[in-house]
C-alpha angles and dihedrals in degrees: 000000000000114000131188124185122197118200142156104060124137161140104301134159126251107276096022128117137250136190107206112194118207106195104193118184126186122054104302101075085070095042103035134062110229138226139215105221119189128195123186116186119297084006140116125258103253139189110236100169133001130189130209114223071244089062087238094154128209124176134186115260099254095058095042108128088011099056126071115187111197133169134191114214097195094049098037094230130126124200140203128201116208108190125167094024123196140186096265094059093066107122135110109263130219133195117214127149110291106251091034112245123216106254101037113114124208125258126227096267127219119251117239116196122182115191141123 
């Protein structure tokens, strides 16, 4: 049974910084590359990084420069730096496989709110 478990959101200030931490036990963590998903209210899940088991990186256009996605093999954890935050970036955040793969269930998520 796959698990991922999504920790390290928060209440933080525009312009301040967050350290989101994706644990993913089972098998996928070492086959597949991961994505950080984010989801704000009345909108769609999307993907805003993804990271290869390679460490090859790819980021939606609206965190480039301010997101570092980041994963450790050895501990099966994936990371994501959020640096320069802004309102818009308020949303709880979810890590999955990146694509998504059928069988995969969602974590919880960890809510992200941006606000002064």
């Amino acid at each position: 049974q796959v698990q991922l478990v999504e920790s390290g959101g928060g209440l933080v200030q525009p312009g301040g910084s967050l350290r989101l931490s994706c644990a993913a036990s089972g098998t996928i963590f070492s086959i597949f590359a991961m994505g950080w998903y984010r989801q704000a209210p009345g909108k769609q899940r999307e993907l805003v990084a993804s990271i290869t088991r390679g460490g090859s990186t790819t980021y939606t256009d609206s965190v480039k420069g301010r997101f570092t996605i980041s994963r450790d093999n050895a501990k099966n954890t994936v990371y994501l730096q959020m640096n320069s935050l802004k309102p818009e970036d308020t949303a709880v955040y979810y890590c999955n496989t990146a694509p998504l793969r059928v069988g995969v269930k969602w974590g919880q998520g960890t809510q992200v709110t941006v606000s002064s």
